[in-house]
Phi, psi and omega in degrees: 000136207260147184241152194296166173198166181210152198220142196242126195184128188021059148108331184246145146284104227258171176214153190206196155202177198194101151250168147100169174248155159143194172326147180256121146240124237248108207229121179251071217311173185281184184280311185281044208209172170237238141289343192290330201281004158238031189277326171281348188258338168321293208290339171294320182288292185305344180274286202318342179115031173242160152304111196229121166196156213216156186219168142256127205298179146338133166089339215216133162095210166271013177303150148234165192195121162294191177270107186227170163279164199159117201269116164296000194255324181286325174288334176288316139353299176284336203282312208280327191279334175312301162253055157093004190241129187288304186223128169215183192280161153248138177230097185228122170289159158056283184255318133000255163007286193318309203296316207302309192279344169293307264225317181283345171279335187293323172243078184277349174280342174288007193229115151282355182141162192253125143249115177233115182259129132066039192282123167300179174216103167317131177052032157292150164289149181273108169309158125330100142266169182306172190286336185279325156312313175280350178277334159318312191274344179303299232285317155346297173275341162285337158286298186329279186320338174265355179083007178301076151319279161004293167283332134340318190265331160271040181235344207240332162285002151276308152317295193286312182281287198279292211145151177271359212217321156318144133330120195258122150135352186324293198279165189219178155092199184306303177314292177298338178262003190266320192299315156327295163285351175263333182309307198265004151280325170312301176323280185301338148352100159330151188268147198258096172259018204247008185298122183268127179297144163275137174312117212317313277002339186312307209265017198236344178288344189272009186271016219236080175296004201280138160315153189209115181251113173239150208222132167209164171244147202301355192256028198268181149343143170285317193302333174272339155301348228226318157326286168323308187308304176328298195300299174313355186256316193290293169290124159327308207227046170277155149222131199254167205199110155286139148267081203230175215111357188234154161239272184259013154228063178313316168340300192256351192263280187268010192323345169257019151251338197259343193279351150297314197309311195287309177291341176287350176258318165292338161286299184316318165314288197267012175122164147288164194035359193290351173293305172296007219247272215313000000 
């Protein structure tokens, strides 16, 4: 059972959990998510022999924070040295990812590896999507502008959960009512508008020696697919894993294809049997 922890740092409360020992792996949620959305794999991961832990950044969960200036990159900084880790695997989906790959460049002795699922890239360019996406994303900034938060929220869940190209309402079940409710705390969250810009990242990936598992599902964004491919070019020590049948958040969409791929690659990071070792 994984145990809570809250960590007080420039002004904000950042709250998370963390069980099991061993190699520390680090889980870094999507923009439309919180912590919760790794909760089969925490427990999967800490039973396997690691260190597992998850926070909710700024904006998202149980965090709290006024509107201040303030770094997802300085926080993550903080979560680890508050508790004690020098160096871990990171594992981040989507804006996750971004933040995961920001973090290797900046530390590269603290990063044992990378998983990055449907993963941003700080100061990537926005693609041009299809005419059938944008007409989605019209509908998207017009719930916004009108505060239809609701509507917001099943419109992103069509995006994000089924695929933007998918039938809205495809994944069913535990997954669509956990993405809703983490969703809809974000939404209401007051807004942060003091987030200190991070540095682009593009030209900075082939310096990132750490292994790299990336992962995305075939039903995502095209641009992010097309991404990922890119990415597998880019990082030196990637191997890359379509999932289909999924779209951008296969983690919580599929935890029994993707939570193989992940311990198979952290037994490969520490060795066989080297988690129980530790």
């Amino acid at each position: 059972m994984p145990t809570p922890f809250e960590i007080r740092f420039d002004g904000a409360t950042l709250r998370g959990e963390a069980d099991g020992f061993g190699i520390p792996v680090v889980f870094l949620h999507a923009g439309v998510a919180d912590r919760r959305m790794w909760a089969a794999q925490m427990e999967e991961v800490a039973a396997a022999g690691y260190h597992v832990v998850s926070y909710d950044r700024r904006g998202y969960g149980e965090t709290e924070t006024p509107d201040e200036p303030f770094s997802h990159l300085v926080d993550l900084e903080a979560v680890l040295d508050q508790l004690d880790i020098h160096a871990a695997v990171l594992v981040g989906c989507s804006m996750g990812g971004g933040l995961a790959i920001d973090f290797a460049i900046e530390n590269p002795g603290r990063t044992i590896g990378l998983v990055l699922v449907g993963t941003a890239v700080t100061g990537a360019e926005q693609a041009e999507q299809p005419e059938e996406i944008a007409t989605i994303l019209d509908a998207l900034t017009y719930a916004f502008e009108r505060g239809n938060l609701d509507l917001v929220n099943k419109i992103e869940a069509h995006l994000w959960l089924d695929g933007p190209l998918e039938a809205s309402g495809r994944v069913r079940g535990e997954a669509r009512e956990l993405f809703f409710a983490m969703n809809e705390v974000a939404l209401n969250h007051p807004r942060l508008t003091q987030e200190e810009p991070r540095d682009p990242a593009g030209d900075a990936l082939p310096a990132i020696a750490a292994p790299v598992l990336l992962v995305v599902g075939d039903l995502d964004f095209p641009d992010i697919v097309e991404r990922h491919e890119a990415l597998s070019e880019d990082l030196p020590e990637a191997f890359a894993v379509v999932i289909e049948g999924t779209a951008h958040l296969p983690s919580l969409e599929r935890p029994d294809l993707f939570n193989p791929l992940l311990l198979e690659f952290l037994e490969a990071l520490s060795g066989a049997g080297a988690a129980e070792e530790a």
